[in-house]
C-alpha positions as CSV (number, residue, x, y, z in Angstrom):
1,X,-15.1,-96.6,29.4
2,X,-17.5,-94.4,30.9
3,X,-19.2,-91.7,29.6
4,X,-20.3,-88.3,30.9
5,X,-21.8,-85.4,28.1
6,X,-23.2,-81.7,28.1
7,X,-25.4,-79.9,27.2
8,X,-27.6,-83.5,27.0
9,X,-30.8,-81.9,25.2
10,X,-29.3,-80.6,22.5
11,X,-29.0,-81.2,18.8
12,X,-25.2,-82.0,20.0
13,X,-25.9,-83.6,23.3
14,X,-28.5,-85.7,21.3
15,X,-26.6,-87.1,18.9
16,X,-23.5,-87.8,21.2
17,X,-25.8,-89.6,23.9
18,X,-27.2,-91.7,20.8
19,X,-23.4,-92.6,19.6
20,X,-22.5,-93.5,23.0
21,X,-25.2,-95.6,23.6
22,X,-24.5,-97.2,20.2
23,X,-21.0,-98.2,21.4
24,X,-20.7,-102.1,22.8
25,X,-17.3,-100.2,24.6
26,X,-18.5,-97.1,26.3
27,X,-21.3,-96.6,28.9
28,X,-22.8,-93.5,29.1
29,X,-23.1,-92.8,33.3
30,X,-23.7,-88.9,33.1
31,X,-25.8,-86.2,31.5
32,X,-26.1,-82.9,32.2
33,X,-27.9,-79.4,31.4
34,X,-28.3,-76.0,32.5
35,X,-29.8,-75.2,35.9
36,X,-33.6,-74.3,34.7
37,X,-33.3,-77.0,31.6
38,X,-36.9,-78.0,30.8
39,X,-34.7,-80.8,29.9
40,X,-33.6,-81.5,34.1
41,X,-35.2,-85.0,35.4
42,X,-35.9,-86.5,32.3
43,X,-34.3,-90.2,31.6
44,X,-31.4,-89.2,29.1
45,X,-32.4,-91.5,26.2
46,X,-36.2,-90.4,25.9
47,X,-35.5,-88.6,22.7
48,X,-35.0,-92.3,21.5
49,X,-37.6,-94.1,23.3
50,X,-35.1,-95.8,25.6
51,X,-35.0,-96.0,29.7
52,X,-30.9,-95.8,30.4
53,X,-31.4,-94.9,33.7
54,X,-29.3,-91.8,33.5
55,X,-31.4,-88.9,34.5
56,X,-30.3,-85.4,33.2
57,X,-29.2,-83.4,35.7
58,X,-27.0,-80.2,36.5
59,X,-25.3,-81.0,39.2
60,X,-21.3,-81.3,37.9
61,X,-20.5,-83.8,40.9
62,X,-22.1,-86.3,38.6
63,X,-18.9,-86.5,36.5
64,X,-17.6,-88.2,39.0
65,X,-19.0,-91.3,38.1
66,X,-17.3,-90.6,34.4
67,X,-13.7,-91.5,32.6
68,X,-13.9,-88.8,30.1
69,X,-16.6,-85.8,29.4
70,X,-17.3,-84.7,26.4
71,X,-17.8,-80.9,26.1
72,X,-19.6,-79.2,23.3
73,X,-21.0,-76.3,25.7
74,X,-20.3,-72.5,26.0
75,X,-17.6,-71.4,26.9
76,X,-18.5,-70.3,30.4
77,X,-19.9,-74.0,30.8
78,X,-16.9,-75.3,29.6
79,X,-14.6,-72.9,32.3
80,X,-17.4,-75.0,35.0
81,X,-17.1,-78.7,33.7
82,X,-13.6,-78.1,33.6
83,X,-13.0,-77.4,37.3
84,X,-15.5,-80.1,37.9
85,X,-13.0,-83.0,36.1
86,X,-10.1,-81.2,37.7
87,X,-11.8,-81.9,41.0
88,X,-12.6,-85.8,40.5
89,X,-9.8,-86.6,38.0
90,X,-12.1,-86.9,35.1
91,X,-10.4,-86.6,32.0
92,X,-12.1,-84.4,29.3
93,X,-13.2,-83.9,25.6
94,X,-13.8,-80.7,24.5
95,X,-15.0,-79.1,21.0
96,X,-16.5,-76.3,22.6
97,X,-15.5,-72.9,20.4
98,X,-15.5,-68.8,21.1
99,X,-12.9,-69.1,23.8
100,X,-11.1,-66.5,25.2
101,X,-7.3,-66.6,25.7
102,X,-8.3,-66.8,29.7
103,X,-10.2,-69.9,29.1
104,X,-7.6,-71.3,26.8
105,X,-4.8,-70.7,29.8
106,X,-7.7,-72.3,31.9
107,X,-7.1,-75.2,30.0
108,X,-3.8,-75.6,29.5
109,X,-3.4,-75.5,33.2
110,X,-5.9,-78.7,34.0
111,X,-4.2,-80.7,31.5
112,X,-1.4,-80.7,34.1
113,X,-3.0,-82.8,35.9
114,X,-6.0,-84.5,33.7
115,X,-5.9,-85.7,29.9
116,X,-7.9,-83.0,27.8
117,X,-8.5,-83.6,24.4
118,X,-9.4,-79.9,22.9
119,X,-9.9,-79.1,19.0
120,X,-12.4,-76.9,17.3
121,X,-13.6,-79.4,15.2
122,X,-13.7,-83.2,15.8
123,X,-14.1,-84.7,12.2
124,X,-11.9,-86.9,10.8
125,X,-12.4,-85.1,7.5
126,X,-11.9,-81.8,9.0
127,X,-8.5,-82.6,10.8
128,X,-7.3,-84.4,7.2
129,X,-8.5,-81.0,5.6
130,X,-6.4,-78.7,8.0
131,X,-3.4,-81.3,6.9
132,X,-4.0,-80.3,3.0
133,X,-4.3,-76.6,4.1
134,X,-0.7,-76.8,5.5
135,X,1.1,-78.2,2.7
136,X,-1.0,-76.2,0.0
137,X,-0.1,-73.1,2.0
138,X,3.7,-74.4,2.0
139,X,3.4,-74.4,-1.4
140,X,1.7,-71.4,-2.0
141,X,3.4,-68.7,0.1
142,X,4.7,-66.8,-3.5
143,X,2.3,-65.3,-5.7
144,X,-0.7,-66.8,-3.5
145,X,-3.7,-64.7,-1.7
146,X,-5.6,-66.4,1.0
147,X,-9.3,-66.3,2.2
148,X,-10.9,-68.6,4.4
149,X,-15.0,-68.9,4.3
150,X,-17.3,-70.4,6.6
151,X,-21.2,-71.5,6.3
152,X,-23.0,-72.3,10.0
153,X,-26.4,-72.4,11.5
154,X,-28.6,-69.8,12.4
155,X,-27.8,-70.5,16.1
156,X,-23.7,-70.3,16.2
157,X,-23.0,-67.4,18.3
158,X,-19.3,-67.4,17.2
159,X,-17.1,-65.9,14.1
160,X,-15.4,-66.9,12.7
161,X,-15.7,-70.7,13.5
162,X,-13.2,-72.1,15.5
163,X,-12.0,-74.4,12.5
164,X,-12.1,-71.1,10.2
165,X,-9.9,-69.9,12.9
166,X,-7.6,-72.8,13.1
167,X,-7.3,-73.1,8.9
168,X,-6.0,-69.2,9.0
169,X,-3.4,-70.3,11.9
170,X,-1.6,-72.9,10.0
171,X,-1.8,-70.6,6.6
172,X,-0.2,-67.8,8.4
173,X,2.2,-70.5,10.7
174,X,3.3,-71.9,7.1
175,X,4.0,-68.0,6.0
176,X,6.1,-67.2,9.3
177,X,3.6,-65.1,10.4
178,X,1.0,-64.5,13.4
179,X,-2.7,-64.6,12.4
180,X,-3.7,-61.6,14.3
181,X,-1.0,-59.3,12.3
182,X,-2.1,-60.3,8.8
183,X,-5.6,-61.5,9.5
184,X,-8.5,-59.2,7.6
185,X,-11.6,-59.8,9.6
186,X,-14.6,-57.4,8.1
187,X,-14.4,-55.6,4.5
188,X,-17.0,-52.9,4.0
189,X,-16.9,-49.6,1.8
190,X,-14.1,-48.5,-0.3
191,X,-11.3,-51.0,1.1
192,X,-8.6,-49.9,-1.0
193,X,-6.4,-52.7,-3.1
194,X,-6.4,-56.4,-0.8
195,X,-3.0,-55.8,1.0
196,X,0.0,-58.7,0.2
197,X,0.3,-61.9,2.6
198,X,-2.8,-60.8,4.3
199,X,-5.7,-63.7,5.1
200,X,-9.1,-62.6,5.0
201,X,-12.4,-64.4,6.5
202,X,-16.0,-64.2,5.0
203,X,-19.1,-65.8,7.0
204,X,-22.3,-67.0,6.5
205,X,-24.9,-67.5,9.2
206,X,-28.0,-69.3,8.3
207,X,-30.9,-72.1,7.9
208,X,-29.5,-75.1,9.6
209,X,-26.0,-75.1,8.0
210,X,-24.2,-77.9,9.9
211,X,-21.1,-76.6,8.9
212,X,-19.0,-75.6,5.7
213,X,-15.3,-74.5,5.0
214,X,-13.1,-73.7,2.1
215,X,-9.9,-72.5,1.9
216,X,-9.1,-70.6,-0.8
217,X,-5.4,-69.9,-2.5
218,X,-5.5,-67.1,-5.5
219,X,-3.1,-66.7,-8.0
220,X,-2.2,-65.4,-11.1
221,X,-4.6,-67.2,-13.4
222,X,-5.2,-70.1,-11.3
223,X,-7.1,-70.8,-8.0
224,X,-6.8,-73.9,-5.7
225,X,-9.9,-74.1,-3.5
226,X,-9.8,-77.0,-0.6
227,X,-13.2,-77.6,0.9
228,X,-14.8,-79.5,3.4
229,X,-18.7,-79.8,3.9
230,X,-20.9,-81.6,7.5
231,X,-23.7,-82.7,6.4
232,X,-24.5,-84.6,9.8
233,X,-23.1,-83.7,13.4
234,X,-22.5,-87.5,13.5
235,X,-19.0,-87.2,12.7
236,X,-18.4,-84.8,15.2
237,X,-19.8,-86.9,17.2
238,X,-17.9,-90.4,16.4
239,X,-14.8,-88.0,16.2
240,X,-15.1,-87.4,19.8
241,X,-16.2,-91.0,20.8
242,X,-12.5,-91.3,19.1
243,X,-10.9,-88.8,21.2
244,X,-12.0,-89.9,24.8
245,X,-10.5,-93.1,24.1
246,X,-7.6,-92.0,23.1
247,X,-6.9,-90.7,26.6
248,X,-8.0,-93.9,28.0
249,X,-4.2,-94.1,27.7
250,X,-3.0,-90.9,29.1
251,X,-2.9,-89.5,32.5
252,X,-2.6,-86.0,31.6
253,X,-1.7,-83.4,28.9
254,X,-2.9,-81.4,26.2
255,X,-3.7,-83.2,22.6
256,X,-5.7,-82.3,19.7
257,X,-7.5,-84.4,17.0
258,X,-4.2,-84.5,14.9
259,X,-2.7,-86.2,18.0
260,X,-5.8,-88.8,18.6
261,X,-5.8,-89.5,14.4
262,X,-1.7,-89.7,14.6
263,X,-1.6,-87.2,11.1
């Protein structure tokens, strides 16, 4: 299968080029960056000492030459690469998060014609985490406060994360609810007494956090706290490997990792 990744110079475009390249089943044809990269000309292994003949580039016609992107850009980027796999009938992995609802739509309507795989989060761990969340918060819906907390990097530039996001979704689907009418996003001064069947977020920015969440489910005298900690973008990384080829056997639609890891 072949390859094509974003934002190639990158702590995440690094470590997906290296997975790639790892892979006796994948072949990585495609790497691109930013127009005014530093990063624009070089051979895309270099970080690794290795001549793959794959020069980085900007140019989005390059995904032509791909089966699946992978897509851990900005948004805005993602909105570009998009239209570009639209274009040549390149499918398309994307764990890019901070989307607006426009870009979401933007989305929704490619995979009517190309296979897109798009979750916030691509671990393995993660996606069997968000599966604990659901039936704890099944389970918990009487008698039960929750609050969702998330640890990042100094360099995230969204909050909450998008799997902070997705963990308060399924709490409040499992409630009968709507995130955005019970979700309590800041608390600061006198915030009165925490209000019943709301879900509120706390989060950290810092150091070189690769990424922590814990769900947490308050009762009377008891507290169940569900956590999952990254220690390495790797899994990320092979979660995505996972992802492209699952749509080596779709033509189109819209899938997340809970589709790709059948859970």
């Amino acid at each position: 299968m072949r390859i094509a990744i974003t934002g190639a110079a990158g702590r995440m475009g690094r470590m997906l080029i290296e997975a790639v390249l790892n892979a006796p089943d994948l072949t990585l044809v495609a790497a691109l960056e930013h127009a005014g990269s530093d990063a624009l000309g070089d051979d895309a292994g270099a970080f690794l000492g290795k001549d793959t003949g794959v020069i980085i580039s900007s140019d989005t016609n390059t995904i032509a030459e791909a089966d699946c992107l992978i897509d851990f850009s900005l948004p805005e980027g993602t909105t570009s690469y998009l239209q570009a796999c639209v274009q040549h009938k390149t499918k398309c992995v994307i764990g890019t998060t901070g989307l607006n609802d426009e870009q979401r739509q933007a989305i929704e309507k490619a995979a009517k014609t190309i296979a897109v795989v798009f979750a916030p989060n691509m671990s393995v761990g993660v996606n069997a985490t968000l599966r604990l969340v659901e039936l704890a918060a099944k389970l918990l819906q009487n008698g039960f406060d929750a609050e969702v907390f998330e640890a990042h990097h100094r360099h995230k530039v969204d909050a909450p994360s998008g799997t902070a996001l997705i963990m308060g979704e399924i709490i409040a689907n499992a409630w009968g609810k709507q995130l955005n009418d019970v979700a309590q996003w800041t608390r600061h001064g006198h915030t009165g007494e925490r209000e019943t069947g709301e879900i509120g977020f706390s989060v950290v920015r810092g150091g070189d956090i690769v990424g922590d969440h814990t769900v947490y489910f308050c009762g009377e005298g008891e507290r169940i706290e569900i956590t999952h900690r990254s220690n390495s973008r790797a899994t990320y990384a092979q979660g995505s490997l996972r992802a492209a080829r699952y749509l080596a056997r779709k033509d189109f639609g819209l899938f997340t990792m809970q589709d790709v890891l059948a859970v």
